[in-house]
C-alpha positions in Angstrom: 78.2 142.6 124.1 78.6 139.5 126.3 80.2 137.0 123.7 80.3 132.9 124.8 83.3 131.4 122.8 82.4 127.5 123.1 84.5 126.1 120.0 85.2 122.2 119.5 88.4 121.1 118.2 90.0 121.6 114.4 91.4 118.0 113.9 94.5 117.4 112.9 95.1 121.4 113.8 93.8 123.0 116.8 92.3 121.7 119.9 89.1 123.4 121.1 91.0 125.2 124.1 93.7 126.5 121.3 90.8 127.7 118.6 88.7 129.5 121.4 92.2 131.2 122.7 92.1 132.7 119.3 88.8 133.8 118.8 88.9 135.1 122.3 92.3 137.8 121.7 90.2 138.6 118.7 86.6 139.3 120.4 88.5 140.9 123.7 90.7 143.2 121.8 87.3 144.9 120.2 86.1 145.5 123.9 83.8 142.9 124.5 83.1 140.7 127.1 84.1 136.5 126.8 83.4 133.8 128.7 85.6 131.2 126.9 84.3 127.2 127.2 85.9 125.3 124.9 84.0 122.1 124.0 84.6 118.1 123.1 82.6 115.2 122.4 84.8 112.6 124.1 86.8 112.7 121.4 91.0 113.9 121.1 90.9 116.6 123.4 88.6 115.8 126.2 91.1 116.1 129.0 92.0 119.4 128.1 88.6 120.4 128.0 87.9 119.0 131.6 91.1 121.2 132.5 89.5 124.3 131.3 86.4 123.8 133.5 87.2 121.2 136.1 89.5 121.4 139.6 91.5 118.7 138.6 95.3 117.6 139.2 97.2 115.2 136.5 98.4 112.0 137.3 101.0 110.7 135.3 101.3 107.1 134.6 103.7 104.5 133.4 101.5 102.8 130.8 101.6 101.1 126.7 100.7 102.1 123.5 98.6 100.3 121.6 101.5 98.1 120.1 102.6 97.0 123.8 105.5 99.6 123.8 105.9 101.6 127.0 105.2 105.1 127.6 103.8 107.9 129.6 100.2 108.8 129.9 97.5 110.7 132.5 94.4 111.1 133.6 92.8 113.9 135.5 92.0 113.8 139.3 89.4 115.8 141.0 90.3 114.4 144.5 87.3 116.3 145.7 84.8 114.1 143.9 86.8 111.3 143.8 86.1 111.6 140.2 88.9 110.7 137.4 88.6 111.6 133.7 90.6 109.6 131.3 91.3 110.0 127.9 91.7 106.6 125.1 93.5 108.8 122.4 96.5 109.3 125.4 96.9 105.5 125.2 94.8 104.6 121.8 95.3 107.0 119.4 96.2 106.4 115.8 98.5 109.4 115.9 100.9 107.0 118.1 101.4 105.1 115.0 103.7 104.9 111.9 101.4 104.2 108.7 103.0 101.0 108.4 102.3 100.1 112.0 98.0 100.8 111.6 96.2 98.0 111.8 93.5 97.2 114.4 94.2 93.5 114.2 97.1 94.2 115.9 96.3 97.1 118.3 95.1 97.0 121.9 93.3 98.9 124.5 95.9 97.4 127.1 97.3 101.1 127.8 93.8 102.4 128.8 92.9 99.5 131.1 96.1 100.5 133.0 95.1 104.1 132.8 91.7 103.2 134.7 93.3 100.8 137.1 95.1 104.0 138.1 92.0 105.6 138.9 90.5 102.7 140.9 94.1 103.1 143.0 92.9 106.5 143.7 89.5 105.5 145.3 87.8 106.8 142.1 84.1 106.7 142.9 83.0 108.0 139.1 85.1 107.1 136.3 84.8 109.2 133.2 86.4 107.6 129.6 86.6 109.5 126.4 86.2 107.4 123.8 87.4 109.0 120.6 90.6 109.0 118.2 91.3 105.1 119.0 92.9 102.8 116.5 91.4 99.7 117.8 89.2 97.0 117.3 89.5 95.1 120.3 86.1 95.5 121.6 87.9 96.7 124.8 89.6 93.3 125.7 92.8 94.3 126.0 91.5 96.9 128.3 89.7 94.1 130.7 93.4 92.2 130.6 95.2 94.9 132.0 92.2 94.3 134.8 92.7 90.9 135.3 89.9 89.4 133.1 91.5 86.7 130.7 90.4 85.2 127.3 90.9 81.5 126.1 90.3 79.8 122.9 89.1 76.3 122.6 92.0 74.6 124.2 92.2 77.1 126.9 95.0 78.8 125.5 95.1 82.4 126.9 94.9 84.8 123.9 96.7 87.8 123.4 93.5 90.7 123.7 94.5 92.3 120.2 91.5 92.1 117.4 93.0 89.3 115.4 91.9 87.2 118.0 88.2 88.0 118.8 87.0 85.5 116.5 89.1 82.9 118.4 87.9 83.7 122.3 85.5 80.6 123.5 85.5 81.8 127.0 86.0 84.6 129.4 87.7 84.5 133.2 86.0 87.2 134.5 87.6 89.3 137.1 85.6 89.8 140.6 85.5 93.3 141.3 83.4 96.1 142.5 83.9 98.7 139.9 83.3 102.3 140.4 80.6 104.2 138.2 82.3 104.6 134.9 80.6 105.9 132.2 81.9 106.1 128.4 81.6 109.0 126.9 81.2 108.6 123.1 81.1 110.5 120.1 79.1 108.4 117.9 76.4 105.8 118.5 76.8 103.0 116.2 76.2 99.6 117.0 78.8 97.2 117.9 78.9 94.6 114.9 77.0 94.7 111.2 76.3 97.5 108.5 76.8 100.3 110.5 78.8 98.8 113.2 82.9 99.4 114.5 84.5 97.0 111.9 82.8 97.7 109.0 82.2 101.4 109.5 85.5 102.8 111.2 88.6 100.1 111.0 88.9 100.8 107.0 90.2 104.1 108.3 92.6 102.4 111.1 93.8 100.5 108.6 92.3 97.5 108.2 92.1 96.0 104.8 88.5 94.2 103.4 89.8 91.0 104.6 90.4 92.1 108.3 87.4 94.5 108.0 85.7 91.1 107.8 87.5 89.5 110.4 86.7 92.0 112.7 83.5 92.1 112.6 82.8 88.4 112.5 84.9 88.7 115.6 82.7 91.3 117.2 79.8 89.4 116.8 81.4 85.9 118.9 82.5 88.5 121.6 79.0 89.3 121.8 77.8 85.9 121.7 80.5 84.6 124.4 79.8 87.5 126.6 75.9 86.7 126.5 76.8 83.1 127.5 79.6 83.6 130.3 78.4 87.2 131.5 74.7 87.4 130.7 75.4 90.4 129.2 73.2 91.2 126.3 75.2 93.3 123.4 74.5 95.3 120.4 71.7 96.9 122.0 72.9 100.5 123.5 73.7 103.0 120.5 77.7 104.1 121.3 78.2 100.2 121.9 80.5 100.3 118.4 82.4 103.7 119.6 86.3 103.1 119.6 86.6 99.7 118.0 83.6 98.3 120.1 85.2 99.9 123.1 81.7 101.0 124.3 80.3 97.4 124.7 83.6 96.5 126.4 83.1 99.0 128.9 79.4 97.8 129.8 80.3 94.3 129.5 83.5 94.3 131.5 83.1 97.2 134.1 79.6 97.3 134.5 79.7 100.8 133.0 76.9 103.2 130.9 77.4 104.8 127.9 76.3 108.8 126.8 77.0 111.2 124.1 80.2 113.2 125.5 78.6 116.2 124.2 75.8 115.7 127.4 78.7 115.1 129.8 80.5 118.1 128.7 77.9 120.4 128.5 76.5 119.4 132.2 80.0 120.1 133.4 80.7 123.5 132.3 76.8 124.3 132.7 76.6 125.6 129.2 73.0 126.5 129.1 73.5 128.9 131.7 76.4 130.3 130.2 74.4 130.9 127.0 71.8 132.5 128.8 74.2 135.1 129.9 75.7 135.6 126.4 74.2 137.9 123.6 75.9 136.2 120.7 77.6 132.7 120.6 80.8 131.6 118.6 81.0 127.8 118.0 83.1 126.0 115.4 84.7 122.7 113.7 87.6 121.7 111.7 84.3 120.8 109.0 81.1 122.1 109.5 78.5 120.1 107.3 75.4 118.3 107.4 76.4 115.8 109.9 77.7 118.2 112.0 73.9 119.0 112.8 73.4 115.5 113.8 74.2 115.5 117.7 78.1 117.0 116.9 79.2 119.6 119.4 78.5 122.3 116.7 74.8 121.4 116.3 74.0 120.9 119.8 75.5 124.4 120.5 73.2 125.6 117.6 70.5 123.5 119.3 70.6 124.9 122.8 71.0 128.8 121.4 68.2 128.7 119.4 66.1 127.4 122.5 67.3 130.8 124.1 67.1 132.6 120.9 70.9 133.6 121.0 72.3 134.4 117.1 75.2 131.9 116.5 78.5 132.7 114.8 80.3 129.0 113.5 84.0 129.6 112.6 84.9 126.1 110.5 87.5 125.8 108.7 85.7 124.2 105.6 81.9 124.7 105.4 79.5 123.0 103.2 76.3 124.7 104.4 75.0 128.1 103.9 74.4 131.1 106.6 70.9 132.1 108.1 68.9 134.2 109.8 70.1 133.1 113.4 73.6 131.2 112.0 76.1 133.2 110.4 79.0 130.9 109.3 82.3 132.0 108.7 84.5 129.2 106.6 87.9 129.6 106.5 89.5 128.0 103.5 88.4 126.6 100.4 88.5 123.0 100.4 91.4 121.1 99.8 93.7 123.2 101.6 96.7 121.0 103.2 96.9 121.0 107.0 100.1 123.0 107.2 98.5 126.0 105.4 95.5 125.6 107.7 97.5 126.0 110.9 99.6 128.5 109.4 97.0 131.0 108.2 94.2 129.9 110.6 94.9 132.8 113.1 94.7 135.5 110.8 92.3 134.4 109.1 89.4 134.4 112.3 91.1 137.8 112.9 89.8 139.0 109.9 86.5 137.6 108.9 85.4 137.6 112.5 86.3 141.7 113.0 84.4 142.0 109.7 81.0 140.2 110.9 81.2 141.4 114.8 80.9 144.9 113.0 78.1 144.1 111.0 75.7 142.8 113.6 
């Protein structure tokens, strides 16, 4: 059989490129053929995944971490298309913090504007920005300081571009440039401010306590206002604006740039549909396949696009809430509540076994 491995990541355990390594030694071994496309959403990750699929070189780069301290990132470089992919969880990631240090009122997006002045060095033409994993709420102004824009309060005090002071910005210097098509690439689409937007929704789980949850978003909603009046930039408009701390809206107010699910970038890139025309079953999978992994995830979209072909779908997830049919045969791993450890210890063996078991069956 012609077998299309196209997994997204396990969080917190296996990245999409690592997963599909395994289910590819297991799917090989029993004689069949692979294609193996590991998958992202823009989320941790999507570098590697443009590696897989893309002529790219890495470019390292002398950059900072959310909390200003130095370190070393990259982005990818297809000097071909004068195309560079960056990734915000390199510079922006809650995994370069202690627990004591998370809190977005105090994190920046500085780092990744240095990672994308890189690529306009380069003559980058397209810029392409993943936007998960970030533990910001900055609305991307740190990332429009490292690119010369400047924010002052009302006595024209330049502000530091960290979330505690979004609330406090009266007006913006904005930086002339000619920016390069740049294009966010998100993996949600909330709004930027309100119910469902980046403070309220996603900086409880950067830290942020009630009070600051508050802050934030109150702050959100000036930038929007101040970028309105001194850009003439409309915001809270585009679904993705609130992706990454408001780094969405950031991105199309500073940098003139667009914003689409990473899933459609992805996919385009590695020409999925035509690989799963070629394949007579697909393998997908998720760290957690549930219900709102059918809304737009990677996992979904994969089932999506093989039912269109008719193609059966096999989804390896390490926890599953939903239930196998006709065309979806799902394959959960562990029970839930299993500690990560355990997970990437017995995660191997595990697809070993249950997928033998169900490639025999069908």
């Amino acid at each position: 059989m012609n077998i299309l491995i196209c997994p997204d990541k396990f969080k917190y355990t296996f990245t999409a490129a690592q997963i599909a390594d395994i289910i590819n030694d297991t799917v090989s071994a029993l004689g069949h053929k692979t294609l193996v496309v590991p998958l992202s959403d823009g989320g941790e990750g999507f570098l590697d995944v443009i590696a897989r699929n893309q002529p790219v070189e890495k470019i390292l780069i002398d950059t900072l971490d959310p909390l200003w301290r130095k370190m070393q990132a990259f982005l990818l470089w297809d000097s071909e298309n004068k195309t560079a992919y960056i990734e915000l969880a390199l510079t922006g990631s809650l995994q370069l913090l202690r627990p004591h240090e998370r809190n977005p009122l105090n994190t920046t997006t500085f780092g990744l504007g240095q990672q994308i002045k890189k690529a306009i060095h380069l003559d980058a033409e397209k810029i392409f920005i993943g936007l998960g994993g970030s533990s910001t709420t900055d609305m991307g102004v740190g990332m429009a300081a490292a690119l010369g824009y400047r924010f002052f309060d009302w006595q024209r005090n330049t502000l530091l571009p960290i979330g505690r002071n979004l609330l406090k910005v009266q007006y913006i210097d904005a930086t002339v440039a000619q920016w390069p098509g740049i294009t966010a690439c998100v993996d949600v689409d909330n709004p930027l401010y309100g119910p469902q937007g980046a403070a309220l929704v996603y900086s409880p789980q950067k830290g942020a306590s009630p009070q600051a949850v508050l802050l934030l978003d109150r702050g959100l909603r000036n930038m929007a206002h101040i970028v309105h009046r001194d850009l003439n930039i409309t915001l809270n408009t585009t679904p993705g604006e609130g992706a990454a701390g408001g780094l969405g809206a950031g991105i199309k107010a500073f940098l003139n740039g667009n914003i689409r699910p990473g899933t459609d970038i992805i996919f385009a890139l590695t020409h999925l549909e035509e690989k799963i025309l070629w394949a007579d079953i697909v393998i997908t999978g998720e760290g957690s396949f549930d219900q709102q992994s059918l809304q737009g995830k990677v996992t979904g979209r994969v089932i999506d696009l093989a039912r269109k072909f008719n193609k059966p779908v096999i989804v390896i997830a390490g926890q599953s809430s939903l239930q196998s049919s006709e065309d979806v045969h799902i394959i959960p791993l562990f029970d839930k509540g299993v500690d990560m450890d355990t997970a990437r210890r017995l995660t191997p063996s595990m697809i070993q076994e249950k997928l033998k078991r169900l490639l025999s069956k069908l």
